[in-house]
N, C-alpha and C positions, 0 to 999 in steps of 0.2 A: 598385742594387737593381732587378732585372725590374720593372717596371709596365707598368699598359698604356698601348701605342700613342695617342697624343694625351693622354695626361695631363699634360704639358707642350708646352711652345710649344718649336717649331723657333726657334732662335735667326736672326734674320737677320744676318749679316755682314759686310754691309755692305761693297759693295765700292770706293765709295769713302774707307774705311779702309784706314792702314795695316795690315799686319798686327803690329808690336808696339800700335798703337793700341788694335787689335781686341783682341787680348790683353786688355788691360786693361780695355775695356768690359765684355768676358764676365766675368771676376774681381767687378767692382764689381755687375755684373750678378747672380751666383751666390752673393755675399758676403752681399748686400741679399736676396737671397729665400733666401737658405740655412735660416731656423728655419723658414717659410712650406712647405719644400721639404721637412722632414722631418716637421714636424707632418702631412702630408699624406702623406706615405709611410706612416708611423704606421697611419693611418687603413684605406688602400688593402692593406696588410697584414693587418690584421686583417677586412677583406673577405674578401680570398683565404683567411684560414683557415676561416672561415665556410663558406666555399663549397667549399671543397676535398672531394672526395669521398672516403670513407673516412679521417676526422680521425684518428680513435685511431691511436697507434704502435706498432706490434709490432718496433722494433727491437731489443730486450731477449728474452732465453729463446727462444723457437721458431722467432723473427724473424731473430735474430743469427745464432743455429746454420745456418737455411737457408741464408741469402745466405751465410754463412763456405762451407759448402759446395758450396754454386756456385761462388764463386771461388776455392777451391782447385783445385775439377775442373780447372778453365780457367787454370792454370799462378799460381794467386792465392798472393799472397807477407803481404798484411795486406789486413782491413776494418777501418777505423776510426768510429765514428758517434757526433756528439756530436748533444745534444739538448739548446737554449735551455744552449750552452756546458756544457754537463755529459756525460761522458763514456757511453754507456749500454750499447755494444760494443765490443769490443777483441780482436780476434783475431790471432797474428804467427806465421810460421813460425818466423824469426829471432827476433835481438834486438829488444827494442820501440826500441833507438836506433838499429837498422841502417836506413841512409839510402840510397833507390832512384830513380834518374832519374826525371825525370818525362817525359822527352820532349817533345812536343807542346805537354805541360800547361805548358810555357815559357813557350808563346805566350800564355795569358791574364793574365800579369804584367805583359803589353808596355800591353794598354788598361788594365791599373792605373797604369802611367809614364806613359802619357800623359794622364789627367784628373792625375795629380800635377803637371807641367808646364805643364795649361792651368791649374792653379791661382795654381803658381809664375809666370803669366804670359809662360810661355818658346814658345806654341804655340798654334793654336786649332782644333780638328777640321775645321774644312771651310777651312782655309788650303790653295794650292798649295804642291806637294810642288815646283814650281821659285820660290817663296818663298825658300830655302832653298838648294836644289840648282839654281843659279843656272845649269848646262847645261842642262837644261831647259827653259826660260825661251823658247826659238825655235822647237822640236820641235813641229811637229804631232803632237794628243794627248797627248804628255806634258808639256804646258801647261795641262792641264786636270785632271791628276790630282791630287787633294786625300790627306790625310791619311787621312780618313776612310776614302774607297779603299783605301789600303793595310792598314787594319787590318781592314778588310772583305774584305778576297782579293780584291777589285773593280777595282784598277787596271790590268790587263792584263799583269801579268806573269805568266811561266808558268816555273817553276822545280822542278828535280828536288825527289823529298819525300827527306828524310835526308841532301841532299846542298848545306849552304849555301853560298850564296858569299860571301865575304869584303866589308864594309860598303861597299868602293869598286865591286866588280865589280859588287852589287846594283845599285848607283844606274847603271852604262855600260849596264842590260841595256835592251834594246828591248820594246816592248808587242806583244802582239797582237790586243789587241781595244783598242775604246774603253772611257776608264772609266765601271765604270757599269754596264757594259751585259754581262760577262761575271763568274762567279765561277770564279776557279782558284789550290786551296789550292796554298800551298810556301812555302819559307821567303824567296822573297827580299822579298818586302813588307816583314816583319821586319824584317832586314837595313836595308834601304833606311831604315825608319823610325829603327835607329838608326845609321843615319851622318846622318840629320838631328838629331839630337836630339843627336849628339855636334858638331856643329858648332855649335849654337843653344848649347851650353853654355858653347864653348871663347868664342863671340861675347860672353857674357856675364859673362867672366870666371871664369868658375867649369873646375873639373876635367871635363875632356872623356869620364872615365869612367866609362860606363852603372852598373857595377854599384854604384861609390862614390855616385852618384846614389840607386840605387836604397836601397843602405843606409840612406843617412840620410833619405830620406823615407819607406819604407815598411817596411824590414825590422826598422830599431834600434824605430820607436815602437811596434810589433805585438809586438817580444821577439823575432823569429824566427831563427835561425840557421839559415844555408846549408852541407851538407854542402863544395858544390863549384858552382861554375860555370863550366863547360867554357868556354874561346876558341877561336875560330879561329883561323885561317893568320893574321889581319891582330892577332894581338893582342887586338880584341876579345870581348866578351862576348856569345855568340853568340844571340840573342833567341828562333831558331823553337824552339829547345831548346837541353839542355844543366845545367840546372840540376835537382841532385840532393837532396833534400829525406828525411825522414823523413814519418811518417804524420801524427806528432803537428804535426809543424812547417808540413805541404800543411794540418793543420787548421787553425793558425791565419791562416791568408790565408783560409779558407774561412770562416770566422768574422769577420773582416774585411768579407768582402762580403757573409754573413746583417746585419753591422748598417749596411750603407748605404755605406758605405767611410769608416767613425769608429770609433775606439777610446778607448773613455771617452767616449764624448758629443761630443769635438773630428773634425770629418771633416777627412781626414788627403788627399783630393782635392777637384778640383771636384767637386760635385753635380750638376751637373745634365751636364757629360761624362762624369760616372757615371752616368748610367741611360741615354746613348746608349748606353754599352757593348753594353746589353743588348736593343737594336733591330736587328732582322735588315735584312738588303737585302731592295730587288727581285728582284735579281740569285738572292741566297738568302735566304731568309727564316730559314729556321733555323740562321741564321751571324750572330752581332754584330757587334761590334770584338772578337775575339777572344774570343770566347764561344760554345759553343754554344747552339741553344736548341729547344723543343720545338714546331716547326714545320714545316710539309712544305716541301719544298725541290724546287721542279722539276728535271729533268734527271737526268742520270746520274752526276755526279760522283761517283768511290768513294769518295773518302772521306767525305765526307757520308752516301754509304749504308752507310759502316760502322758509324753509330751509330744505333738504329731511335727515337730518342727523340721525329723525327719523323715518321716512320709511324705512330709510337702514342703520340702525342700524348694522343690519347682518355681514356687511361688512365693519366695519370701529371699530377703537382699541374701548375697553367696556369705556376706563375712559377717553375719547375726552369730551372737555369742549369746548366751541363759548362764544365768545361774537362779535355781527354783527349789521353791521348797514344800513342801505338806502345807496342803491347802491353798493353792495354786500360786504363792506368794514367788513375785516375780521382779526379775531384772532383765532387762532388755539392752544390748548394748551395740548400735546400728553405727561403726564409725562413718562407713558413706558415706550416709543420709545426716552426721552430726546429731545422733539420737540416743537418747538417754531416756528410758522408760522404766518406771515403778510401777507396779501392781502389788497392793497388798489385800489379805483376806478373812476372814474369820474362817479359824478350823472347825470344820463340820465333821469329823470322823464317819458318823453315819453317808457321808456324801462321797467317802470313800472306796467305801465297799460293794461289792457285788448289785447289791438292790437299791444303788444310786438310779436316781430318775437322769433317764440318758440323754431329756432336754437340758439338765443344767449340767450337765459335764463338759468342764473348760476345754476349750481350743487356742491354744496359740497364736496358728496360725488365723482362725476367724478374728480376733481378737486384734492381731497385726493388721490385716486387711480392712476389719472397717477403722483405723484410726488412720493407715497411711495409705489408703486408695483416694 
């Protein structure tokens, strides 16, 4: 759940702990404050709706219609928008069970696996990523790169966008910046994160595969079924994308993360690695663990300026969380307001590039305005 900045303690981690140790402090740690953790969220929630400007919902009748119209303009394939889990627009080209990549939106499944695993005990966000990836371990800088880094785009790797490399090639790649200190989207972070998280399972006797992972802690207890989940060259399940979903189906993960990351009242992750999620860097502020978020973000990075949710920040609820993919395919996640929003799209590649017609280039933020104005 988005809160704000300093409403919880930075965990210290102690570095003289192991790191299966540490594991398990943070566990006992987040177990013991876990009612503490949401009775406060509770609270901090119903602030933000208070304060949220423009409360009332127009996404029903004039609301639904506009935004449907928008994203149709804009190659738009479904809007889907539930309100406090009740359904309140539903617009489809297709079938309402035809199931469309999400691309991108992959990647924000990856910091839901991993508060699942700092639960499970298997991982701890600011553990080295040579913890693990035990070549690492001698490498100037990449002895210092944490988890965190990786799910932050932070680590120093710089890797084509749509083009991943295979779970072992990520982990041989070299850095270019220190971590930390530079943000550069692509999928090998991803990658890297899970050929660690496939070895931390196989060490623990359990099945070394992400997705069978993912199944049974997040998919089977949400209800959700998965169209497809593309692999790579190496076999595995490819994390920066690849997973194809339906609207109704991106809803229920989006409803997932409107209640905290619990279903029925049980949180199905850690808590308190769940609301790092939704902490930007320095590096970028308006980047989590795999989240976007409505913060301005220095620099020029494009992809980041493809989405203006940080430029117009001003104008859109403080605790909106994205996860987005190639080809404007979108999740929306308004706890405030009780909002749960799908967009999905037809990839136009040509509508990506430079000689895109700059009427149909998606806005978020217009996008959010005519559905909840």
């Amino acid at each position: 759940m988005p809160i704000p900045a300093g409403s919880l303690p930075i965990i210290d981690n102690g570095r003289g702990l192991s790191h299966k140790r540490q594991a398990r402090s943070e566990c006992r740690q987040s177990r013991a404050g876990g009612s503490r953790f949401m009775a406060r969220y509770r609270i901090i929630l119903a602030a933000l709706a208070l304060a949220a400007p423009g409360h009332a919902i127009a996404a029903t009748g004039a609301g639904c219609a506009a935004a449907t119209a928008y994203s149709d303009s804009r190659r738009g394939l479904s809007v889907l928008v539930l309100q406090n889990g009740a359904i309140v627009c539903d617009t489809h080209k297709g079938a309402a069970e035809e199931a469309y990549e999400l691309w991108s939106g992959t990647k924000s499944f990856v910091g839901i696996i991993a508060a699942a695993a700092v639960q499970d005990g298997l991982l701890t966000l600011d553990e080295p990523v040579a913890a693990t990836i035990r070549e690492w371990s001698g490498t100037p800088l990449k002895k210092d790169v944490t988890l965190r880094h990786l799910l932050s785009m932070t680590g120093g790797q710089v890797s084509a966008i749509g083009k991943p490399p295979t779970y072992a090639e990520a982990a041989a790649q070299d850095l270019v910046a220190a971590p930390g200190t530079e943000f550069h989207y692509g999928p090998a972070p991803m990658q890297l994160f899970g050929e660690i998280l496939r070895r931390k399972l196989v060490a623990a006797g359990r099945p070394g595969d992400i997705e069978t992972y993912v199944g049974d802690r997040i998919l089977k207890p949400l209800g959700m079924s998965v169209a497809q989940w593309r692999r790579g060259a190496d076999g595995n399940p490819l994390l920066p994308q690849g997973m194809v979903l339906t609207a109704r189906e991106w809803a229920k993960f989006g409803e997932f993360i409107r209640a905290g990351g619990t279903k029925d009242g049980k949180s199905l992750v850690d808590p308190v690695a769940f609301a790092e999620l939704f902490k930007g860097s320095k590096a970028n502020p308006g980047y989590g663990l795999t989240w976007w978020l409505p913060h301005i973000a220095p620099g020029a990075d494009p992809v980041t300026a493809s989405t203006d949710i940080g430029r117009r920040a001003a104008e859109l609820p403080r605790d909106l969380v994205l996860a987005a993919g190639a080809g404007d395919q979108r999740l929306y996640v308004i706890p405030s307001r009780g909002l749960v929003i799908v967009r999905q799209a037809r990839l136009d590649l040509a509508a990506l590039g430079p000689g895109a017609d700059p009427a149909t280039k998606w806005s978020d933020a217009d996008f959010l305005r005519l559905l909840l104005d």
